[in-house]
N, C-alpha and C positions, 0 to 999 in steps of 0.2 A: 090543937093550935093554941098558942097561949097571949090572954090577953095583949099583951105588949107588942107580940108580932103584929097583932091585928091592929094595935091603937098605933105600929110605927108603919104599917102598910096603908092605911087611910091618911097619915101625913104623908107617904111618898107620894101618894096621886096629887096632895092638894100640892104640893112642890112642884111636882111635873106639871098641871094645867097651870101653875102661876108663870112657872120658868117657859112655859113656850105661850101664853099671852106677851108676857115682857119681850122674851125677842121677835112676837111678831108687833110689836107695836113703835119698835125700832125702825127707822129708814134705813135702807141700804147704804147712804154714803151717811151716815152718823151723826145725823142729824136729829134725832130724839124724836119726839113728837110733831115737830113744825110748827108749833100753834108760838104765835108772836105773843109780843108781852115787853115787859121790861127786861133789858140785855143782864141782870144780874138778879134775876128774879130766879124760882124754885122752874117756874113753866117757862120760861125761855129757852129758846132750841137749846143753848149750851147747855142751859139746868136740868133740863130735863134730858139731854143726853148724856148727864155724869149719872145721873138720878138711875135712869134704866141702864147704863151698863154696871156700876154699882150694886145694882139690884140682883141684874142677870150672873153678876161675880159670887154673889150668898146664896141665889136659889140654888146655883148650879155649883157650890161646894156642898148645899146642903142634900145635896139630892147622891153627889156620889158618898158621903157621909153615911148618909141613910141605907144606901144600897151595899155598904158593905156589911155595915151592922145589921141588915136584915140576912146577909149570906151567911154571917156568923150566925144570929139566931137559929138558922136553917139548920146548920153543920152540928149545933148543937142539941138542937130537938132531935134530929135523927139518927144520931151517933150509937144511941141502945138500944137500937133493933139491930135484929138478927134475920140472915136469910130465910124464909118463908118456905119448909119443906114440906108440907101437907101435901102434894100431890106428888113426893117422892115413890116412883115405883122401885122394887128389889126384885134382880134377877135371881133365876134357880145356882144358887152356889157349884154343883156338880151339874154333870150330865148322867142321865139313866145310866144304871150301868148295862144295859140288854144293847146299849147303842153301840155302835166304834166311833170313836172322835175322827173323824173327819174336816180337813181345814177344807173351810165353803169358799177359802181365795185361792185353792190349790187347782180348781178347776175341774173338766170332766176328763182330764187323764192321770190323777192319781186315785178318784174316788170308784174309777171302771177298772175290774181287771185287766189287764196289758195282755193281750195275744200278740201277735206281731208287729210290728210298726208300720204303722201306713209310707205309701210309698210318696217322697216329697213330690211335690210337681215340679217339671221342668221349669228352669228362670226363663227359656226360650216362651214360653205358654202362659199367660199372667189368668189369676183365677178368675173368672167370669163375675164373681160373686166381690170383688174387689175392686171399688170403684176408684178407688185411687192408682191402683198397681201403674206401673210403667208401660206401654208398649211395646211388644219385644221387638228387638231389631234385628235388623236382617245383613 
């Protein structure tokens, strides 16, 4: 991690605690502070309601500011790495050749010799072992 991230990640927090002290320090009907004083003064409701959203307008450009240009630093630190294959395992190229290649999704009626074909079961007769099957009907 290189200095700069670090020295622009230690300003976003102090951005973020400044920008969510100023809008809690705001009234809900936008009224600033409250605290009385003279009508054209810096702490008079008005002044101090231009004051804090003025304020709350720079912290909170500064903060999406900040959060881009820390994404880009991100994209850029990590841009020249490369997939991590240390735990790649390699399969056996061939099969033995003493073996016969048998397909393991073909089942247990290509890999058994065929004698006869079993006899299907009646659709009247549903297989017992078939929980779903139909009911026969009568």
């Amino acid at each position: 991690m290189s200095s700069l991230f670090l020295f622009l990640m230690i300003v976003q927090a102090i951005v973020a605690a400044l920008l969510v002290w100023v809008i809690l320090m705001q009234k809900s009907e936008g009224g600033g502070l409250g605290v009385g004083g003279s009508p054209a003064g810096l702490m008079s409701a008005r002044g101090a309601a231009d004051f804090l959203t003025r304020s709350t307008t720079v912290l909170a450009t500064a903060f999406v500011i900040l959060s881009i240009t820390l994404a880009v630093l991100a994209v850029r630190a990590g841009s020249g790495r490369s997939i991590d294959d240390t735990l790649k395992r390699t399969a056996p190229i061939s099969a033995p050749a003493s073996t016969p290649a048998v397909d393991p999704l073909a089942g247990a009626a290509q890999s058994a010799p065929t004698a006869a074909p079993a006899a299907a079961p009646s659709p009247a007769a549903p297989n017992p072992a078939d929980p779903f099957a139909a009911p026969a009907k009568k």
